[in-house]
Residue, then its C-alpha position, 0 to 999 in steps of 0.5 A: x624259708x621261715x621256721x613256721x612255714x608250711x613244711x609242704x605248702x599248697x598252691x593257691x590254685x591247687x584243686x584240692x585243699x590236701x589234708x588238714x594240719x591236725x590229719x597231718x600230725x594224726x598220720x606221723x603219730x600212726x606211723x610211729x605207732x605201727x612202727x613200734x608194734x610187731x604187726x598191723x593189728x588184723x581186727x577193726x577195733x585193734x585198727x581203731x585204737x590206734x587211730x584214736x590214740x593218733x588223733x589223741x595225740x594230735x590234737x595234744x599237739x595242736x593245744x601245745x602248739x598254741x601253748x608255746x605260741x608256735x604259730x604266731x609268726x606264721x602268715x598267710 
């Protein structure tokens, strides 16, 4: 497998495209910012927060992905 492929790749075929790369990375950097808290928060801005901070945070890595050129080998 080569080091820019899809780490869970869609068919072709498939009947839904699945999330997008950004909503991937989003969902990894909630998970660690949950991990790291006590307690889910209970109240819908506590919850909003994080899910802002996870997007923030993804798409910080999308810039740094085309920063140190990640994807340029990658095909498809």
């Amino acid at each position: 497998m080569p080091d820019n492929s899809a780490m869970f790749p869609i068919p072709a075929d498939a009947a839904a495209p699945g999330v997008s790369h950004l909503q991937w990375l989003a969902g990894v950097a909630m998970q660690s910012i949950i991990l790291r808290m006590e307690s889910v928060p209970h109240t819908e801005p506590e919850r909003e927060e994080i899910a802002l901070w996870s997007y923030r945070m993804a798409q910080a890595m999308k810039r740094m992905e085309v920063q140190i050129h990640v994807n340029d080998t990658e095909t498809h």
